[in-house]
Biopython code that builds the backbone (N, CA, C, O; Angstrom):
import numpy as np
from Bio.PDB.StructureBuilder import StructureBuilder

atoms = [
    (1, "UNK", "N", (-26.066, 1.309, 3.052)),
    (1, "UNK", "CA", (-25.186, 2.188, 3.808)),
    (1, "UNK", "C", (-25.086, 1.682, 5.252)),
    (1, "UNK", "O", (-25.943, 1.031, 5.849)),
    (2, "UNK", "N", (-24.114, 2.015, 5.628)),
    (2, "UNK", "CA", (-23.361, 1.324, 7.344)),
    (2, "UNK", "C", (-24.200, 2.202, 8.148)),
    (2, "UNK", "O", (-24.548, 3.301, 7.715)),
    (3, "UNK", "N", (-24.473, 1.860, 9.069)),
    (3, "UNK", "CA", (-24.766, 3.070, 9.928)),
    (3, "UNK", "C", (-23.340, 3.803, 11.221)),
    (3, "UNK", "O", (-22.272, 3.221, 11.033)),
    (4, "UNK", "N", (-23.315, 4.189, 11.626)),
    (4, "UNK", "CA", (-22.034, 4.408, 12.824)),
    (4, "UNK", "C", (-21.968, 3.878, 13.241)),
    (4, "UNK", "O", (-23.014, 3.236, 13.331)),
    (5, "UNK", "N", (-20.965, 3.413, 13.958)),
    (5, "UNK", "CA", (-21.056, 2.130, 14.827)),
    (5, "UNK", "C", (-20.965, 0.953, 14.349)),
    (5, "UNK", "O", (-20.817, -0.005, 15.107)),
    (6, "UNK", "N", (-21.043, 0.790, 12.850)),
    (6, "UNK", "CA", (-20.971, -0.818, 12.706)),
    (6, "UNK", "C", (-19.473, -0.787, 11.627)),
    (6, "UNK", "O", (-19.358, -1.518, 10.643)),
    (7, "UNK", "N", (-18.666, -0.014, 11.973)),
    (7, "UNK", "CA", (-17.707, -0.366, 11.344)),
    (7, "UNK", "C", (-16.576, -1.214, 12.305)),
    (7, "UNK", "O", (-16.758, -1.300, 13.520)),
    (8, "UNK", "N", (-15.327, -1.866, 11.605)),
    (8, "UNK", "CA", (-14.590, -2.461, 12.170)),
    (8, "UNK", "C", (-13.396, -2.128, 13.320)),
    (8, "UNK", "O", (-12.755, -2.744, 14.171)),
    (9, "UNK", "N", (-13.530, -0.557, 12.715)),
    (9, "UNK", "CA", (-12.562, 0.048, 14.252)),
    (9, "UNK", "C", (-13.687, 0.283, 15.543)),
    (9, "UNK", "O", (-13.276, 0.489, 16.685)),
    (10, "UNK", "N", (-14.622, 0.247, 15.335)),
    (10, "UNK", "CA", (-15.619, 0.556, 16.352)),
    (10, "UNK", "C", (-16.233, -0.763, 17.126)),
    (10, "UNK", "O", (-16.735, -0.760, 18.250)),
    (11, "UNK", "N", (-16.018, -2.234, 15.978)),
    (11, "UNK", "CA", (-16.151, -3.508, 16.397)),
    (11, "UNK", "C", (-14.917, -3.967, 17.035)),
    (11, "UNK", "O", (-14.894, -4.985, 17.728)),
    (12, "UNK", "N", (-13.663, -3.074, 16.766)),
    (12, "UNK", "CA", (-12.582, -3.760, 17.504)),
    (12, "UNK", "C", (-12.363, -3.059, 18.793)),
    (12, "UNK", "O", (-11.679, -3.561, 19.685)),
    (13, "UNK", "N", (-13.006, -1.765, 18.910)),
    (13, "UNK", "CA", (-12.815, -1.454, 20.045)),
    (13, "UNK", "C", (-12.957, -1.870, 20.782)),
    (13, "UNK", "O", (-12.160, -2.061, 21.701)),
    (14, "UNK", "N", (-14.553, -2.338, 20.652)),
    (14, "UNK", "CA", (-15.882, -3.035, 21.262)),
    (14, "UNK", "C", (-15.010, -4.301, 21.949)),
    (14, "UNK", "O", (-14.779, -4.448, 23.149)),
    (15, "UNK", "N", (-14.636, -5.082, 20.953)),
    (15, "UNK", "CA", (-13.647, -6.802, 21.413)),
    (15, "UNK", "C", (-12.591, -6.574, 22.261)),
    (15, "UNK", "O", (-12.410, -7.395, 23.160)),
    (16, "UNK", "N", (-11.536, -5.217, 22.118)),
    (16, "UNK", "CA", (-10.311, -4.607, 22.941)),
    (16, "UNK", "C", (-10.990, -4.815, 24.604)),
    (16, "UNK", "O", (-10.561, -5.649, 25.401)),
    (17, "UNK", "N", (-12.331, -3.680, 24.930)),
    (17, "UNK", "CA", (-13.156, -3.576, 25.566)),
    (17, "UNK", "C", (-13.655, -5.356, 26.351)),
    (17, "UNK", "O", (-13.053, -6.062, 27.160)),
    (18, "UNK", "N", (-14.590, -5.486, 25.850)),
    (18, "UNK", "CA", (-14.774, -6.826, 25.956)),
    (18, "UNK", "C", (-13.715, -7.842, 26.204)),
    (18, "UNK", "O", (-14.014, -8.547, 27.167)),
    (19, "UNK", "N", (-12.836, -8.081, 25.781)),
    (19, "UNK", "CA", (-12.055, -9.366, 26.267)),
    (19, "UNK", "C", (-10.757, -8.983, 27.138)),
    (19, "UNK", "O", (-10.230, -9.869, 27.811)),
    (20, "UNK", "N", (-10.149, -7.470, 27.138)),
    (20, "UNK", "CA", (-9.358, -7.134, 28.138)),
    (20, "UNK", "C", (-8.126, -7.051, 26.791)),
    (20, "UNK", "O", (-7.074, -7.488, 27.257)),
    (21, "UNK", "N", (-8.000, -6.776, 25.800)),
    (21, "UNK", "CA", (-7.159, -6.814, 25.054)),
    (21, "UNK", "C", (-6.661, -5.508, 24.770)),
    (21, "UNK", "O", (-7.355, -4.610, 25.248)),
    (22, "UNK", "N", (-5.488, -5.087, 24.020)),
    (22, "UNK", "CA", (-5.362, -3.786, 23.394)),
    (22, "UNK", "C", (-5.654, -3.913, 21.771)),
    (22, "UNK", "O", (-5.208, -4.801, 21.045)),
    (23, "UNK", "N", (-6.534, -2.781, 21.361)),
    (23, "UNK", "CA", (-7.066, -2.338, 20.312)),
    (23, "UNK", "C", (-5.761, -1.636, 19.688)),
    (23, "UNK", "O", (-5.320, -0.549, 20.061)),
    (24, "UNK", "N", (-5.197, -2.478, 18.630)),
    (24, "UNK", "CA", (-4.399, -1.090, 17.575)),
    (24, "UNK", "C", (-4.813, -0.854, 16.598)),
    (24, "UNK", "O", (-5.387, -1.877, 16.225)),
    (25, "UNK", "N", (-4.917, -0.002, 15.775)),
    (25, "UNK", "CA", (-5.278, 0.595, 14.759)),
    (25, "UNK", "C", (-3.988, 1.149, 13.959)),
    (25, "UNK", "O", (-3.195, 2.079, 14.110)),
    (26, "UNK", "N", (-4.273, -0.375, 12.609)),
    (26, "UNK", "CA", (-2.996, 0.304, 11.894)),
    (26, "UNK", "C", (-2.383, 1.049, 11.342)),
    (26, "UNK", "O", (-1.180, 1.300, 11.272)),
    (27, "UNK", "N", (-3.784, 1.662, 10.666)),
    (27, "UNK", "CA", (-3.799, 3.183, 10.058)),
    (27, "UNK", "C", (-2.912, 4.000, 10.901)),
    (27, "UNK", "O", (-1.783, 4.461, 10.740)),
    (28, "UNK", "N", (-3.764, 4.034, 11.832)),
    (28, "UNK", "CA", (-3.127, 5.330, 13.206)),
    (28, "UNK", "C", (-1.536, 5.025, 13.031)),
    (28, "UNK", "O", (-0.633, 5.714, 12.556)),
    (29, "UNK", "N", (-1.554, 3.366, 13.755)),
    (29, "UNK", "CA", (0.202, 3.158, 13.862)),
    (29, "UNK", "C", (0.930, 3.543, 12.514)),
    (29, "UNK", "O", (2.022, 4.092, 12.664)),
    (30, "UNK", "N", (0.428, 3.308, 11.025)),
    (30, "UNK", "CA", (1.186, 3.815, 9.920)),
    (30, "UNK", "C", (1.383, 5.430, 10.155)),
    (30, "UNK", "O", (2.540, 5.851, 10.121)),
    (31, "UNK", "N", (0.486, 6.202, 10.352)),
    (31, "UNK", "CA", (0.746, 7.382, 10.232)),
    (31, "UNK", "C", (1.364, 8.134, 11.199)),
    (31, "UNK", "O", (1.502, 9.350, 11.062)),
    (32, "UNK", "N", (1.828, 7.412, 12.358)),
    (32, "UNK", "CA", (2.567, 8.206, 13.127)),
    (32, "UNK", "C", (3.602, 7.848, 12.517)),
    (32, "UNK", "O", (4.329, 8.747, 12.096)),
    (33, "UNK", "N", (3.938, 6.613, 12.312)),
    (33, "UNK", "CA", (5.480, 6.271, 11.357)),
    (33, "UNK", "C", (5.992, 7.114, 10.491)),
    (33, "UNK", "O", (7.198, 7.261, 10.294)),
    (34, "UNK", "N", (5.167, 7.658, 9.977)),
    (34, "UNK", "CA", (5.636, 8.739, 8.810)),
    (34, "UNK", "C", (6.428, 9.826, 9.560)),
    (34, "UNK", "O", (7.459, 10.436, 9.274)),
    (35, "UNK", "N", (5.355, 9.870, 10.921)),
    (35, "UNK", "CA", (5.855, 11.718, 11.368)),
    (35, "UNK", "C", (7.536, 11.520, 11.750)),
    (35, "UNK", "O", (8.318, 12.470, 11.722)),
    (36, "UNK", "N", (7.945, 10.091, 12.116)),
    (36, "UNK", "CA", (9.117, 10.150, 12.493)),
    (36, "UNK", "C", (10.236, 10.515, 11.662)),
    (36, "UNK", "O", (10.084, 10.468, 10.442)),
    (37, "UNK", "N", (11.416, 10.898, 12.188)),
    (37, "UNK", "CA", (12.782, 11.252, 11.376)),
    (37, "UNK", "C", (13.054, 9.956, 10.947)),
    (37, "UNK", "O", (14.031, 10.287, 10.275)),
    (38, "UNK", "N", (12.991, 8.736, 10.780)),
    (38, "UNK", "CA", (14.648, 8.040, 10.742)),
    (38, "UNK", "C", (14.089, 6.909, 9.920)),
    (38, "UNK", "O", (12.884, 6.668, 9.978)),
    (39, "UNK", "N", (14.997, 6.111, 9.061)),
    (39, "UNK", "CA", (14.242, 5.310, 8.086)),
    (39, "UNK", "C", (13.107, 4.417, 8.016)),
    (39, "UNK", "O", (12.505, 4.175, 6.969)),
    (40, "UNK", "N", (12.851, 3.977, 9.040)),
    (40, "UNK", "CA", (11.230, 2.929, 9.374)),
    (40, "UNK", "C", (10.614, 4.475, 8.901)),
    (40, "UNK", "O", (10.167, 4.465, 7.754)),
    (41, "UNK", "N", (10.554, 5.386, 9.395)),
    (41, "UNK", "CA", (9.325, 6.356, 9.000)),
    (41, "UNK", "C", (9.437, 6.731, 7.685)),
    (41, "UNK", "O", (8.441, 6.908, 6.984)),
    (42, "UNK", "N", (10.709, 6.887, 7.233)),
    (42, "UNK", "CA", (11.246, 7.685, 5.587)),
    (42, "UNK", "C", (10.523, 6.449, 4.574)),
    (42, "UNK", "O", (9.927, 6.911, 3.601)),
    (43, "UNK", "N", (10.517, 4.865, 4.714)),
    (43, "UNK", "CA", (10.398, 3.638, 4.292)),
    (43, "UNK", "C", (8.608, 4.004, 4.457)),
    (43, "UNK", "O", (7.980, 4.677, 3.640)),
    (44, "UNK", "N", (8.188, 3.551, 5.359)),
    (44, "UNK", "CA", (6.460, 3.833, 5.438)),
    (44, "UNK", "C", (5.964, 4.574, 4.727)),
    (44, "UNK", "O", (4.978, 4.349, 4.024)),
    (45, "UNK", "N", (6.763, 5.872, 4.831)),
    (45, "UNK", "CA", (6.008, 7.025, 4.051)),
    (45, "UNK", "C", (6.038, 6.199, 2.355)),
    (45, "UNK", "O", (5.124, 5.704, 1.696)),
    (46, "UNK", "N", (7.439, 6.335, 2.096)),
    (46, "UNK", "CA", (7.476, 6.003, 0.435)),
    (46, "UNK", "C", (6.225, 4.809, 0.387)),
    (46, "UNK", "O", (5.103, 5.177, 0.039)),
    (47, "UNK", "N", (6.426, 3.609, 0.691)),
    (47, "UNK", "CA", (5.431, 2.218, 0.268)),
    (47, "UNK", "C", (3.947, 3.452, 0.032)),
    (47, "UNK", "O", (3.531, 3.728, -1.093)),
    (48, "UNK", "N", (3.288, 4.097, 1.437)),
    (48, "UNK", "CA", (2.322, 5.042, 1.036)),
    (48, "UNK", "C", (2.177, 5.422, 0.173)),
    (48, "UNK", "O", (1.268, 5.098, -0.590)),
    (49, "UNK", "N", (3.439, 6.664, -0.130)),
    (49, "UNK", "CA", (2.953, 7.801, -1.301)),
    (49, "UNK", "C", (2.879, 7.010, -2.520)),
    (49, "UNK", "O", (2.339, 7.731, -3.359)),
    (50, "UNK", "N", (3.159, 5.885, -3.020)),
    (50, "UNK", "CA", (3.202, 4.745, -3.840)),
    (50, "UNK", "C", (1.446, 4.091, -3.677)),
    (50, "UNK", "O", (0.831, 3.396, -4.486)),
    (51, "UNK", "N", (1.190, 4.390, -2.921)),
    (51, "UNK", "CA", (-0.714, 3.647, -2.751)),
    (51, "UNK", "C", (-0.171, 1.857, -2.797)),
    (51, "UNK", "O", (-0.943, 0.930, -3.042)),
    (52, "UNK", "N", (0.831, 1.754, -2.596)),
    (52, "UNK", "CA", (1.322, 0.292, -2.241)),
    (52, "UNK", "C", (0.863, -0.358, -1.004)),
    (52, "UNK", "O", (0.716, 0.295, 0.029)),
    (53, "UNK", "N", (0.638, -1.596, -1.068)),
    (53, "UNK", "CA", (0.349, -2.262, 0.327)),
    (53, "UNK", "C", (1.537, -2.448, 0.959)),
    (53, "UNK", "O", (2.546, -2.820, 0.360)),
    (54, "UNK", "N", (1.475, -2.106, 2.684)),
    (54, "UNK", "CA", (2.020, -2.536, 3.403)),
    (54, "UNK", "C", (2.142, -3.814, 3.803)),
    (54, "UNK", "O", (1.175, -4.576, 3.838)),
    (55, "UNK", "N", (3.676, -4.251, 4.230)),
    (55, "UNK", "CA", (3.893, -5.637, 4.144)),
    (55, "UNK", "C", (3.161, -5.982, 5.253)),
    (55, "UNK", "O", (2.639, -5.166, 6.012)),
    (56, "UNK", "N", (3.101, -7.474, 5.386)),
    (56, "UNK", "CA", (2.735, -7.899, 6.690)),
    (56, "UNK", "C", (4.190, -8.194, 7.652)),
    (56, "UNK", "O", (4.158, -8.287, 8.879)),
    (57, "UNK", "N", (5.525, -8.324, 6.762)),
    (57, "UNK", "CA", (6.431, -7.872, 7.704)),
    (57, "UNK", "C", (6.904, -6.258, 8.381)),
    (57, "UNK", "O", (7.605, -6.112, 9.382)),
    (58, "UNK", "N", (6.409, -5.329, 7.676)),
    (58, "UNK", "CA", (6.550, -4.313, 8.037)),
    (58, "UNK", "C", (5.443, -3.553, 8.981)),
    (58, "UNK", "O", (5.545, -2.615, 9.772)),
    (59, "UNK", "N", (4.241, -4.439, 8.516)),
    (59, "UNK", "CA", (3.202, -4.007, 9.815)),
    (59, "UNK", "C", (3.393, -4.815, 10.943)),
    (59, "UNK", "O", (3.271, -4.155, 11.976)),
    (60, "UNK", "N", (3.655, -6.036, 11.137)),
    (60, "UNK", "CA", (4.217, -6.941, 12.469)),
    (60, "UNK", "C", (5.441, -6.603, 12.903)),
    (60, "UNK", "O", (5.739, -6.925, 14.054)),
    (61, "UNK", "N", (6.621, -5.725, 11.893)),
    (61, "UNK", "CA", (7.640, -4.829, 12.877)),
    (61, "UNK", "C", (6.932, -3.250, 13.929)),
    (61, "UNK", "O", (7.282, -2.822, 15.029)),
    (62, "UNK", "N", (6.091, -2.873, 13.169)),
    (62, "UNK", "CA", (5.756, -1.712, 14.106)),
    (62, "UNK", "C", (4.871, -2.239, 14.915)),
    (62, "UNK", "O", (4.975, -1.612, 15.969)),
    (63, "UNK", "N", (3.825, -3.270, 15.042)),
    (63, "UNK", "CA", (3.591, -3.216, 15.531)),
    (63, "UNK", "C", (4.031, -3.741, 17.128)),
    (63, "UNK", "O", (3.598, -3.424, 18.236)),
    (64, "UNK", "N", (5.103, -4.697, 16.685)),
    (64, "UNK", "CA", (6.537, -5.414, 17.644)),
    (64, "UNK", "C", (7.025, -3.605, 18.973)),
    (64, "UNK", "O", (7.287, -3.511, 20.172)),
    (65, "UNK", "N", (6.906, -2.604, 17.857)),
    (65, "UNK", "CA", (7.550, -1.772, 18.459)),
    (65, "UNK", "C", (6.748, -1.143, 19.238)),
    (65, "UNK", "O", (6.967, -0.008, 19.663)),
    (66, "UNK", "N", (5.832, -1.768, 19.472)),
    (66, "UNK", "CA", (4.197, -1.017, 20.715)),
    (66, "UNK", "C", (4.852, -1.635, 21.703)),
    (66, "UNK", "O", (5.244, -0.950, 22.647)),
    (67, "UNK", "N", (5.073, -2.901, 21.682)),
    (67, "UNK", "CA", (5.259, -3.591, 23.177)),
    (67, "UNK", "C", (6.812, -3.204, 23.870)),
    (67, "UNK", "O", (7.035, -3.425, 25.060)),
    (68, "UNK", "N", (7.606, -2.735, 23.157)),
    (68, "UNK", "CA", (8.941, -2.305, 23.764)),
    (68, "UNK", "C", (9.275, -1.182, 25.016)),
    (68, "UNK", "O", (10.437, -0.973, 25.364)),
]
sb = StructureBuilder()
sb.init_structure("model")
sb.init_model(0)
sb.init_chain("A")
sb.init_seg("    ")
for serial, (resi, resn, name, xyz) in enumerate(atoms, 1):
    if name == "N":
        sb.init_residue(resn, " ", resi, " ")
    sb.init_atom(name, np.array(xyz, "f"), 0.0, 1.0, " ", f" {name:<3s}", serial, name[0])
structure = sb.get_structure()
C-alpha cells in the first residue's frame, strides 16, 4: 500500500513546485470540460461515459486551451 504523499499528483506538484513549472492535472482539466455547454464539453463527456480513453489529440487540445 502507497502511503500519502507518494502518489503522482502529489509528485507532480512537488516538480511544478521545484522547477518553476505549472502542474495540470488532467483529470481536473477533463472534468471541468464536461461542465461546459458547447461541443468540446458534449464530446469529453460522451468518450467518458463510454470508459473510453482520451485521445492524446484531444487531451493536447485542452490542454492548448490553458495557455490562451
Amino acid at each position: 500500500m502507497a502511503h500519502p504523499g507518494a502518489g503522482k499528483g502529489t509528485q507532480a506538484a512537488r516538480l511544478a513546485r521545484c522547477h518553476h513549472i505549472p502542474h495540470i492535472a488532467t483529470g481536473d482539466l477533463f472534468r471541468e470540460a464536461t461542465r461546459q455547454p458547447d461541443e468540446l464539453g458534449r464530446h469529453v463527456q460522451m468518450v467518458m461515459e463510454k470508459v473510453e480513453l482520451i485521445s492524446d489529440e484531444l487531451t493536447n487540445g485542452l490542454v492548448a486551451l490553458i495557455g490562451r
